[in-house]
C-alpha positions as CSV (number, residue, x, y, z in Angstrom):
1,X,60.0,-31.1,-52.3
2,X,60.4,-31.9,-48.5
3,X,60.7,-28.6,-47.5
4,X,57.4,-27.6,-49.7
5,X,55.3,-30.5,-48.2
6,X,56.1,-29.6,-44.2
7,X,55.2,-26.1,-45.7
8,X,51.6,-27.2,-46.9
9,X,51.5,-29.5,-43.7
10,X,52.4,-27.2,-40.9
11,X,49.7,-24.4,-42.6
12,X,47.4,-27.1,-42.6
13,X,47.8,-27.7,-39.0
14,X,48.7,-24.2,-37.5
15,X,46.3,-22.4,-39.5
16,X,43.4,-24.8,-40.6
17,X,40.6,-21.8,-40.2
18,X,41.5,-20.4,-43.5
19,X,39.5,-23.0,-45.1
20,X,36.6,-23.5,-43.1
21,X,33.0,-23.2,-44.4
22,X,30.6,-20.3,-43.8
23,X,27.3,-21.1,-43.0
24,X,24.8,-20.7,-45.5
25,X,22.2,-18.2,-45.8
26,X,18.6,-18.8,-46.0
27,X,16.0,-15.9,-46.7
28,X,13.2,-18.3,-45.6
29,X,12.7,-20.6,-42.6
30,X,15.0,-23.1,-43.0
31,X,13.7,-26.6,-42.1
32,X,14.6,-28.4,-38.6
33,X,13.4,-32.1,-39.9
34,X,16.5,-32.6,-42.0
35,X,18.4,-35.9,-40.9
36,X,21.5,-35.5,-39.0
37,X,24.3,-38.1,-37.9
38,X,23.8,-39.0,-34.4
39,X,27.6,-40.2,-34.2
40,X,29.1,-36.2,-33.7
41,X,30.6,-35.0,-31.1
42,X,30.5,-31.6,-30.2
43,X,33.8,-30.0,-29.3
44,X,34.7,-29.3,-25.4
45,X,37.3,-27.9,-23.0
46,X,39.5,-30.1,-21.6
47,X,40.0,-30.4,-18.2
48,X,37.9,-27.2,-18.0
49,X,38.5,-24.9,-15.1
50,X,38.0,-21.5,-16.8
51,X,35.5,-20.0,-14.2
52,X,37.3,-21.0,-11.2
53,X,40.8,-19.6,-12.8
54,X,38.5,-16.3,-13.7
55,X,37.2,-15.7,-10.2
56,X,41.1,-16.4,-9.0
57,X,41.8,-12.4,-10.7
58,X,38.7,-10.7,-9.0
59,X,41.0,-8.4,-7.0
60,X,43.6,-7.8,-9.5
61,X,40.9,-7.3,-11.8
62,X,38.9,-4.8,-9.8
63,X,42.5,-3.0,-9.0
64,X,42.4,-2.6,-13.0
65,X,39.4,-0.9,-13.3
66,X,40.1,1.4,-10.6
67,X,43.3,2.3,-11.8
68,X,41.6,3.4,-15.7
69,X,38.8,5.0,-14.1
70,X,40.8,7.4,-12.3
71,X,43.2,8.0,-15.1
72,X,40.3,8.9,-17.7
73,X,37.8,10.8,-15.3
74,X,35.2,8.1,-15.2
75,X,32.9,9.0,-12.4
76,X,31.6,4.5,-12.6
77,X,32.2,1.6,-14.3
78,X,29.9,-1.5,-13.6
79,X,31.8,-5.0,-15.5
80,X,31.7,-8.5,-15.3
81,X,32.4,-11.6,-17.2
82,X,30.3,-14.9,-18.0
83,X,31.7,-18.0,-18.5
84,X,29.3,-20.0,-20.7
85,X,25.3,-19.4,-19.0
86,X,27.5,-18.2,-16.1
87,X,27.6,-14.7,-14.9
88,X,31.1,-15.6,-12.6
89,X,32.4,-12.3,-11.9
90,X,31.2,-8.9,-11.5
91,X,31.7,-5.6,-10.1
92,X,31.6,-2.1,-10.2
93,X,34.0,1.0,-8.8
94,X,33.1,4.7,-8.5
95,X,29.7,6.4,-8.3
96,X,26.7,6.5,-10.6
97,X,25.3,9.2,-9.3
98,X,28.2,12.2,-8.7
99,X,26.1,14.8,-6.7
100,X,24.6,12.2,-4.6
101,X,27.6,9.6,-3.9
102,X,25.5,7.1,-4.8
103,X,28.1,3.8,-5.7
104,X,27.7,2.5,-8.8
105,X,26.9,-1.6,-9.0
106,X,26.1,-4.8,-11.4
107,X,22.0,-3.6,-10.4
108,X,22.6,0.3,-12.1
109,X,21.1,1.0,-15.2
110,X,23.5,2.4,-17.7
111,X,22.6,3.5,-21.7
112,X,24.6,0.8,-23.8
113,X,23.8,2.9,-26.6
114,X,24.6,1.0,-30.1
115,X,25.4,-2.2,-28.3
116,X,21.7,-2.4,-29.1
117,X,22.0,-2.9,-32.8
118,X,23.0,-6.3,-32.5
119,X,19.0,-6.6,-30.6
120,X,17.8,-5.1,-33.9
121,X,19.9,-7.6,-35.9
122,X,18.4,-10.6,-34.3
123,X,14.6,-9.3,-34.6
124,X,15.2,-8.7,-38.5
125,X,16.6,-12.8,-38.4
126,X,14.0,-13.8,-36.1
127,X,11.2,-12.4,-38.9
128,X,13.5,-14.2,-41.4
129,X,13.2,-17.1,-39.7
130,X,9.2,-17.2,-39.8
131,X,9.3,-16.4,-42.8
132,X,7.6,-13.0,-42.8
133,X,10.3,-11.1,-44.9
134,X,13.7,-12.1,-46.7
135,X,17.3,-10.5,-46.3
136,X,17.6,-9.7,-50.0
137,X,14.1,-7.8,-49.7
138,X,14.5,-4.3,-51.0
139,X,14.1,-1.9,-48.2
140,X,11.4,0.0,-50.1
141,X,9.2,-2.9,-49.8
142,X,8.7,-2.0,-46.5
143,X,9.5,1.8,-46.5
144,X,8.0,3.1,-50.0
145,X,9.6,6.0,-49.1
146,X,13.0,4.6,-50.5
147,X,12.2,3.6,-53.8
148,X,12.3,7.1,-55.0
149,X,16.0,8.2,-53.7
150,X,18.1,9.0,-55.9
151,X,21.8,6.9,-56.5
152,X,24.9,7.9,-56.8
153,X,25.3,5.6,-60.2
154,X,23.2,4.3,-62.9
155,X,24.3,1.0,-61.9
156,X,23.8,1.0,-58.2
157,X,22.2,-1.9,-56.5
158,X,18.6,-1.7,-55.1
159,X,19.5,-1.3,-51.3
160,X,18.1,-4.6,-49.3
161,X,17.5,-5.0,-45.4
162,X,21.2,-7.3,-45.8
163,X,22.6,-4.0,-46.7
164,X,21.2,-2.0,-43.2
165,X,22.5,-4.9,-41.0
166,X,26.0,-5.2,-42.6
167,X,26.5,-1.0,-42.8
168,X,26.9,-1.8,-46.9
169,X,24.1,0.5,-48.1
170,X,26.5,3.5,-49.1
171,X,24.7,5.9,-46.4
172,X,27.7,8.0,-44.7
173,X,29.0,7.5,-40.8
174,X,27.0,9.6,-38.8
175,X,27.5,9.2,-35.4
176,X,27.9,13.1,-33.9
177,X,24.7,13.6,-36.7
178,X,23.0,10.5,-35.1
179,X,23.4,10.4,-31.3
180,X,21.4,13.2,-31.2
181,X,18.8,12.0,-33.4
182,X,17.6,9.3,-30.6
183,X,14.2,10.3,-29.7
184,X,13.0,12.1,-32.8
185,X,9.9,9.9,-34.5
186,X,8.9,7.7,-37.3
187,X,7.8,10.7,-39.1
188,X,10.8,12.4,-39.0
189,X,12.3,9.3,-40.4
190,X,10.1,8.8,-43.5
191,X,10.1,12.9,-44.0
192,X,13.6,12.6,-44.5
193,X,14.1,9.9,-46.4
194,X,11.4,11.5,-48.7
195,X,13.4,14.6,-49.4
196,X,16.6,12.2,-50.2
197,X,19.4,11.0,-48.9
198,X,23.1,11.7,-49.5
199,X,25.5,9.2,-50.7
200,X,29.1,8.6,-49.7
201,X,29.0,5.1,-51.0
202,X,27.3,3.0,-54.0
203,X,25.4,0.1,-51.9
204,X,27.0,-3.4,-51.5
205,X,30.7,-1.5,-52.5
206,X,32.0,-0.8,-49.3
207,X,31.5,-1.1,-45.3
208,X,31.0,2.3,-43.9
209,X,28.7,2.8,-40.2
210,X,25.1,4.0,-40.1
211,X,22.8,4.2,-37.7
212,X,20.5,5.6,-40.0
213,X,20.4,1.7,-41.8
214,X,19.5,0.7,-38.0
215,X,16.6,3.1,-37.6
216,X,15.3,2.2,-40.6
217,X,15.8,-1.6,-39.6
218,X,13.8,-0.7,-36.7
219,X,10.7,0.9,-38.8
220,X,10.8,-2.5,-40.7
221,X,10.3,-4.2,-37.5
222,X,7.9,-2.5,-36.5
223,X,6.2,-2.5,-40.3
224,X,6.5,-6.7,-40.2
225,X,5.6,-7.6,-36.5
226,X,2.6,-5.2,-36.1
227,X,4.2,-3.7,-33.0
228,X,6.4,-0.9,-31.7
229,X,9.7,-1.6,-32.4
230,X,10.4,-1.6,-28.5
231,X,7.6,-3.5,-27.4
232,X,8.4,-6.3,-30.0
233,X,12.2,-6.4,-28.7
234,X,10.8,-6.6,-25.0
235,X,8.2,-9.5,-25.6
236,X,10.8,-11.2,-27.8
237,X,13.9,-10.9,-26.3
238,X,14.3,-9.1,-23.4
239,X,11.6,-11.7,-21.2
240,X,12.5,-14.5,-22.7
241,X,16.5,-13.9,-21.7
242,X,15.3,-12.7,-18.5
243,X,16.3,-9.1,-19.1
244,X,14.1,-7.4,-16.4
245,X,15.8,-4.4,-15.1
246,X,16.3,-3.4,-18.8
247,X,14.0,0.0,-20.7
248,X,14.0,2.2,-23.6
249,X,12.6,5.2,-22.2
250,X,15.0,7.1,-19.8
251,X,12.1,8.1,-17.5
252,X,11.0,4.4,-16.8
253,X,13.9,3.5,-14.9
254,X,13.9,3.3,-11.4
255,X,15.7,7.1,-10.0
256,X,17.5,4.5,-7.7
257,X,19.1,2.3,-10.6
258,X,20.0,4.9,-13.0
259,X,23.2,6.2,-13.9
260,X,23.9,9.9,-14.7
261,X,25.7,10.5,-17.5
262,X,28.8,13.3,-17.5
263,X,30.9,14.3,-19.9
264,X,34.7,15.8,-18.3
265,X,35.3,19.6,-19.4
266,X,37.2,22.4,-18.4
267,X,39.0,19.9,-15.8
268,X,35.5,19.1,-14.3
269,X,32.2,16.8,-14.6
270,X,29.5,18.1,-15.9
271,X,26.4,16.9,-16.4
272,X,25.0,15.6,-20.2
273,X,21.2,15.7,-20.8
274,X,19.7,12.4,-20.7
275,X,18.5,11.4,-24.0
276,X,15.0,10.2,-24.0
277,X,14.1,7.1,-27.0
278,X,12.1,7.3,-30.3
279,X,12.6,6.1,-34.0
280,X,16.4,6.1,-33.7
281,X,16.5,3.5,-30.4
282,X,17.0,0.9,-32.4
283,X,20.5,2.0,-33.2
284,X,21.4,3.1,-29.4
285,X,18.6,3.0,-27.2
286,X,18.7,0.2,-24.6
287,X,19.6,0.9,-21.0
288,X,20.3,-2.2,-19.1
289,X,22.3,-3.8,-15.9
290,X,25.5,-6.1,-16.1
291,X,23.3,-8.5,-14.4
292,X,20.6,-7.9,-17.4
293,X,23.0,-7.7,-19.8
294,X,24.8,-10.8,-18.8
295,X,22.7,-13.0,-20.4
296,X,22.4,-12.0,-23.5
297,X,26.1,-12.2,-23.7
298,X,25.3,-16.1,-22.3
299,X,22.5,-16.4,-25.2
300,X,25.1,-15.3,-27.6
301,X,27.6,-18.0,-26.5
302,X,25.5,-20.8,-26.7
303,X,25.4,-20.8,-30.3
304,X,28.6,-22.2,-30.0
305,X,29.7,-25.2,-30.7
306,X,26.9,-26.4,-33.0
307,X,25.4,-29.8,-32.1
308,X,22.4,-31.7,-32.0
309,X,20.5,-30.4,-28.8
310,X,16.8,-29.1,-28.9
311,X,17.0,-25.2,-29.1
312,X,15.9,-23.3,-26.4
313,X,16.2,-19.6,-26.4
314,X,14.6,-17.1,-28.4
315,X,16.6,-17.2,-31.6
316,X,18.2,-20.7,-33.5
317,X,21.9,-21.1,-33.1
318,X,22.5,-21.1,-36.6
319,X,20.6,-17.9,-36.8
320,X,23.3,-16.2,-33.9
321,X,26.2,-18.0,-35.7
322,X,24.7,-16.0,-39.0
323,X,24.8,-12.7,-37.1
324,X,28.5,-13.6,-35.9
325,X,29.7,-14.4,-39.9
326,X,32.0,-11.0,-40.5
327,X,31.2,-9.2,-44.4
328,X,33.4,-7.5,-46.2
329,X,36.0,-8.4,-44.3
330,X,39.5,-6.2,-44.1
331,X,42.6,-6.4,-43.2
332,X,44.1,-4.5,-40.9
333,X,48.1,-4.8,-41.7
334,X,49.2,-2.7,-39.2
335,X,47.5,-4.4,-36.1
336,X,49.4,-5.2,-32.7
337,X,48.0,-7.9,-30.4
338,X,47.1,-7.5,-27.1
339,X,51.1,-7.7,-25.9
340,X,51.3,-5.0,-27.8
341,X,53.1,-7.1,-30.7
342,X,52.3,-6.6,-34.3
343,X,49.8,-8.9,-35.4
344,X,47.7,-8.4,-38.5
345,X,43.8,-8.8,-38.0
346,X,40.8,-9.5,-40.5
347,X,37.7,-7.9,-39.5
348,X,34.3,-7.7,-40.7
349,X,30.8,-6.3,-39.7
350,X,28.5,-9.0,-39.5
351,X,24.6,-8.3,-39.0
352,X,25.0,-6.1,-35.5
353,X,28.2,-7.3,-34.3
354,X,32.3,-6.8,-35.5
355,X,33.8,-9.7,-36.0
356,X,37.7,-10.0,-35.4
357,X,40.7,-13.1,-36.0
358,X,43.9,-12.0,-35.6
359,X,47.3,-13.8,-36.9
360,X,47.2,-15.8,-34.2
361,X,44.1,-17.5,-35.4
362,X,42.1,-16.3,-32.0
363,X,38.6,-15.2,-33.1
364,X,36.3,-12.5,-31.0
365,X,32.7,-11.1,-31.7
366,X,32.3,-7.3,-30.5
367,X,30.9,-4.1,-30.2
368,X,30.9,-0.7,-28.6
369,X,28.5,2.0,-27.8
370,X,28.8,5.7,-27.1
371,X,26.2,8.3,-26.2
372,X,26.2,11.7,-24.7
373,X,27.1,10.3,-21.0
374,X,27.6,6.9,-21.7
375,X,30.3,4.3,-22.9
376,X,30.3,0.7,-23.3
377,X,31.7,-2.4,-24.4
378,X,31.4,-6.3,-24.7
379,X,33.8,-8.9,-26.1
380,X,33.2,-12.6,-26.2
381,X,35.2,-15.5,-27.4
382,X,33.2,-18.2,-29.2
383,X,35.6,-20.9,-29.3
384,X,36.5,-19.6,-25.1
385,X,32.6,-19.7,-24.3
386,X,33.9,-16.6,-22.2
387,X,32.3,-13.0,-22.7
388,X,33.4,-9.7,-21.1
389,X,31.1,-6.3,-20.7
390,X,31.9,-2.9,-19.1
391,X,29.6,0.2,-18.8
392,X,30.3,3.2,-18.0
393,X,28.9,7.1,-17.6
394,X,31.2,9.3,-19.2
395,X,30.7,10.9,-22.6
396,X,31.7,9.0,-25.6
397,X,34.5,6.5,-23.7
398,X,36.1,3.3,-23.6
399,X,35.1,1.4,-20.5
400,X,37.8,-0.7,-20.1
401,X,41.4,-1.3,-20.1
402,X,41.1,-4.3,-22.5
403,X,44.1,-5.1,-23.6
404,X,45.1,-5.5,-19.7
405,X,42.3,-7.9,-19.5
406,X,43.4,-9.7,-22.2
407,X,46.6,-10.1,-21.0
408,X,44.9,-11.5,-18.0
409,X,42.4,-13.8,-19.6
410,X,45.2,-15.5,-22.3
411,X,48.5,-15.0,-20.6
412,X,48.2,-15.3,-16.9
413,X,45.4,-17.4,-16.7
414,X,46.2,-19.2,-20.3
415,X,43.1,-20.1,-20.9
416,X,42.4,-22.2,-23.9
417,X,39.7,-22.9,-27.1
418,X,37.9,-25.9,-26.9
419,X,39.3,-28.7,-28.8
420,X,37.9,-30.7,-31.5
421,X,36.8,-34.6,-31.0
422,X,38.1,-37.4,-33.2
423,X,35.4,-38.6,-35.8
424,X,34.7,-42.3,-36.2
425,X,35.5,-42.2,-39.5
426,X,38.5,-40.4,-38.6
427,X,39.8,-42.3,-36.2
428,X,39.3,-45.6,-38.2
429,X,41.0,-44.2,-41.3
430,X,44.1,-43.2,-39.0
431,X,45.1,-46.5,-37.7
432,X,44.7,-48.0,-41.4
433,X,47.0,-44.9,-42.5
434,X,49.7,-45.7,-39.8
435,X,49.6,-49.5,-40.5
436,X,49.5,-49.1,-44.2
437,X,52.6,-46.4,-43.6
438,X,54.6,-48.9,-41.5
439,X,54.3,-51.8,-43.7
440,X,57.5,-50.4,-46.0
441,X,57.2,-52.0,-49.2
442,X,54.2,-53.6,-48.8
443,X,52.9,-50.0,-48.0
444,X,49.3,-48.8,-49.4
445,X,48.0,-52.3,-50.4
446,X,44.6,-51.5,-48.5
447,X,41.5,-50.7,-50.1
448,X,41.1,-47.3,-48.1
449,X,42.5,-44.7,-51.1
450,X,40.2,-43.1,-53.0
451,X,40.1,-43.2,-56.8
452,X,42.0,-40.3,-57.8
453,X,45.0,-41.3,-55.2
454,X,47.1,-43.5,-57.5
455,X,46.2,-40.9,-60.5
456,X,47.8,-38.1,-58.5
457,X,50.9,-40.1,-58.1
458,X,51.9,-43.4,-59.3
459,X,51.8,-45.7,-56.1
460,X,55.4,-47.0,-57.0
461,X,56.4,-43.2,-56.4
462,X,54.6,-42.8,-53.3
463,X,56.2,-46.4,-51.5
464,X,59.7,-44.8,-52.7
465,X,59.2,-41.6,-50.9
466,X,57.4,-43.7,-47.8
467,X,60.6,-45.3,-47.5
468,X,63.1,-43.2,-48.0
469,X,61.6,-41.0,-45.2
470,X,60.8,-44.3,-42.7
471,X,65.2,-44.7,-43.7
472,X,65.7,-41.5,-42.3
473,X,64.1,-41.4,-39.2
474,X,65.2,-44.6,-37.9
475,X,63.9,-47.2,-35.7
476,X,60.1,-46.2,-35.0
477,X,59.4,-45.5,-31.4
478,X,56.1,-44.5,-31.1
479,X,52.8,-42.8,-33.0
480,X,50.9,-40.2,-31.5
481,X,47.1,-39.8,-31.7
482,X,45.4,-37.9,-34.4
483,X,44.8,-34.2,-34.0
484,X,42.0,-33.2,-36.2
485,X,41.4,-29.9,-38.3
486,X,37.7,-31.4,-39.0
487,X,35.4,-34.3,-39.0
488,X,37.5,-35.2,-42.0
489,X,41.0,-34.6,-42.0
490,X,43.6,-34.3,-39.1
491,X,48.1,-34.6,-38.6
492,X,49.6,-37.0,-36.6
493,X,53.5,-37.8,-36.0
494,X,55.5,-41.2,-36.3
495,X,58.5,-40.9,-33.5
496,X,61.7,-41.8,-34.8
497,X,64.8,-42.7,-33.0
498,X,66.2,-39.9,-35.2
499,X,63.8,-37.9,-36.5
500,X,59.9,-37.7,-37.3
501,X,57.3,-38.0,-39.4
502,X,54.2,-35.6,-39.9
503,X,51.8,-37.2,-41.8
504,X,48.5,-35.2,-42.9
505,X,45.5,-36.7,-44.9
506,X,42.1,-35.6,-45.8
507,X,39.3,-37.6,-46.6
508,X,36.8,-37.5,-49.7
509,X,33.0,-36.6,-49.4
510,X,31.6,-40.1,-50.4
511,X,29.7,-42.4,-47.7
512,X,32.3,-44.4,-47.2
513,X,35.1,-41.6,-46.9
514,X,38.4,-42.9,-48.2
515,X,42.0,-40.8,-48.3
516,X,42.0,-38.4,-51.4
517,X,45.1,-36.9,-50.2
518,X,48.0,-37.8,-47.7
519,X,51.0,-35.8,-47.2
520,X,54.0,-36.3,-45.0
521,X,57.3,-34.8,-44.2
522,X,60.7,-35.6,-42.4
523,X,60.8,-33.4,-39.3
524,X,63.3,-32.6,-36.0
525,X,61.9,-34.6,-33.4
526,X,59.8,-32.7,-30.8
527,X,59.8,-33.6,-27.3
528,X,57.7,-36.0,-26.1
């Protein structure tokens, strides 16, 4: 029985995400006068020295990139990272511009390609938001075209925007088919939709990538908001965050800023056409600067923790945090972790973004992007409030050696999550737990159980095992503080002078919460 409790204790404490709540989904606006408890406190870093520690690896960093751009053939890389609204390191090695020499930096313009489907993602929420359409809408209400494809089954589901953003509306990967799609029109779009689309999947049956689901995200856009799809992204988003060196259309960039794209054949550069925008930029169209880019990483971040401060960017928090919740998750059994060690991780596409937590409970919001030319990356940690991002111009390629950053970020520089704040209720319902513990026979007298405690297990049972454990450990030393899971349940130890206790309790959703469960176990003492 001992061994089966510290089993359900230690999950409880090593792995409490695998039973925390989702946020809900709303397909209208959802209302900002609800009351709120003024008593919560948000979750921080403690003792926090993350940006000074990141700007300590600048050289070995930059040493790094160097290093993988000469082993793959990447003419430049531009990179940096941000460290909450903080754009703390940045860089670039190699050229933009090959025939020219021209050095690529954070100010070059490079194609991010479908790192821009996460823009598209937050226009469809931010139209949600006002109300103006709903994620369970069927597509055809805003492109008639689609209500006359034909299914793959009878009993297929009516394909809704929520299938475009999640890549569940059985349309096939077509990303060769795709990329070269990028500046065709609207037309286009609607004529072939009209003469039907083929099926590899039934809708809301499986995950599979489309950047056809993205263009027509961005016709609905446009359809909603009464603008171009890349005007309404620019007024919304782009000014707003600040995001002034950043264009659609190839031929608007400053010849200065812009990075040629090459592709490396036949043991040589050469150079890739640059792709020019239309109907399909929504999926892969966006050509920005780390600087630029930086802070919509930032924007991304501070949806993190959520707390009671007035919003201030362009999109709510809960709205981002949304847009970060993976669907249809998977498991990917065969996964090593950065160190190269096996560790299994569940992933999931959310509304624009992949969404990873591996077995070591870290969690990481991503995505990639790839064009003739052009490859590009970002990462960023919500519970780290770090992000990383690395551009580069060389046909469909990996900008980064990220596992070696990794290594960096966690390992060397050990930086940690931020860590959770005791709740009031909490912290008062520990110390009555540890006095009501200590008090041996007398034990659980106080009126701080909720009703179903003593139904669970007889309280002349539970004062039996209470002592019998307190016998075992020996003369009590000391008790640490509570470390909580939630606002509402949490571990702490009693130090024995032979062994300890862990003692874990959760408390009940009433007003006045009160224990509904507490479980403890005999343990080798840890040092102190």
């Amino acid at each position: 029985m001992k061994n089966q409790i510290a089993s359900f204790i230690l999950t409880c404490f090593l792995v409490s995400a695998c039973s925390a709540p989702t946020e809900e989904k709303s397909n209208t606006e959802p209302s900002n006068s609800h009351s709120y408890s003024s008593d919560y406190k948000k979750p921080a870093f403690a003792n926090d020295q993350r940006a000074e520690k990141i700007k300590g690896i600048e050289a070995e960093l930059k040493v790094l990139m160097e290093e993988y751009g000469k082993e793959n053939h990447i003419p430049g890389i531009a990179y940096g990272i941000v460290v909450d609204d903080n754009l703390v390191l940045s860089d670039a090695v190699g050229f933009m511009n090959l025939e020219n020499q021209v050095p690529a930096t954070t100010n070059t313009d490079f194609r991010i390609a479908s790192m821009t489907k996460s823009f598209t993602a937050m226009a469809i929420m931010k139209l949600r938001d006002e109300g103006k359409l709903a994620l369970n809408d069927p597509v055809s209400d805003y492109i008639p075209e689609m209500a006359n494809i034909t299914y793959m089954t009878k009993d297929a589901p009516v394909i809704d925007i929520e299938n475009l953003l999640t890549m569940t509306a059985g349309f096939p990967e077509d990303n060769p088919w795709g990329d070269r799609q990028l500046d065709e029109t609207n037309q286009m779009l609607l004529d072939m939709i009209s003469e039907g689309i083929t099926f590899s999947n039934v809708p809301s049956f499986q995950y599979e990538y489309s950047n056809t689901g993205f263009a027509m995200l961005g016709y609905i856009v446009s359809q909603v908001s009464g603008k171009p799809y890349q005007e309404y992204i620019k007024e919304e988003f782009l000014k707003p965050l600040g995001m002034n060196q950043t264009y659609w259309e190839v031929d608007d960039v400053p010849a200065e800023q812009l990075a040629i794209g090459y592709r490396w054949e036949d043991e040589e550069w050469k150079l890739e056409p640059m792709l020019h925008d239309g109907s399909f930029g929504a999926m892969g169209g966006l050509i920005t600067t780390i600087e630029d880019f930086s802070n919509y990483v930032s924007f991304h971040l501070s949806a993190w923790p959520p707390r009671n401060e007035d919003e201030v960017g362009p999109l709510k928090r809960s709205s981002l945090r949304e847009m970060q919740t993976p669907q249809f998750p998977r498991l990917n059994n065969n996964a090593k972790n950065y160190r190269d060690e096996p560790c299994p991780i569940v992933s999931g596409y959310g509304f624009g973004l992949g969404i990873y937590q591996n077995c070591e409970g870290q969690k990481w919001v991503s995505h990639g992007g790839a064009l003739p030319g052009f490859g590009s990356n970002y990462v960023f940690y919500p519970e780290y409030g770090i992000g990383i991002m690395a551009f580069c111009n060389l046909t469909y390629t990996t900008p980064w050696p990220l596992q070696k950053i990794q290594q960096l970020l966690f390992d060397k520089l050990e930086l940690q999550p931020r860590t959770l704040h005791v709740s009031n209720i909490l912290a008062s319902r520990k110390k009555q737990v540890q006095e009501s513990f200590l008090k041996g026979e007398n034990a659980l007298e106080e009126d701080i159980f909720s009703e179903n405690f003593f139904l669970d297990q007889s309280k002349e049972h539970r004062i039996k095992e209470i002592n019998d454990a307190l016998n075992e450990i020996g003369t009590v030393q000391s008790v640490s503080e509570i470390t909580p899971q939630n606002q509402l349940r949490g571990t702490f130890r009693i130090h024995g002078e032979l062994k300890d206790i862990i003692i874990y309790f959760t408390l009940s959703p009433m007003k006045d919460a009160k224990i509904q469960q507490l479980l403890f176990a005999v343990v080798e003492k840890e040092n102190q």
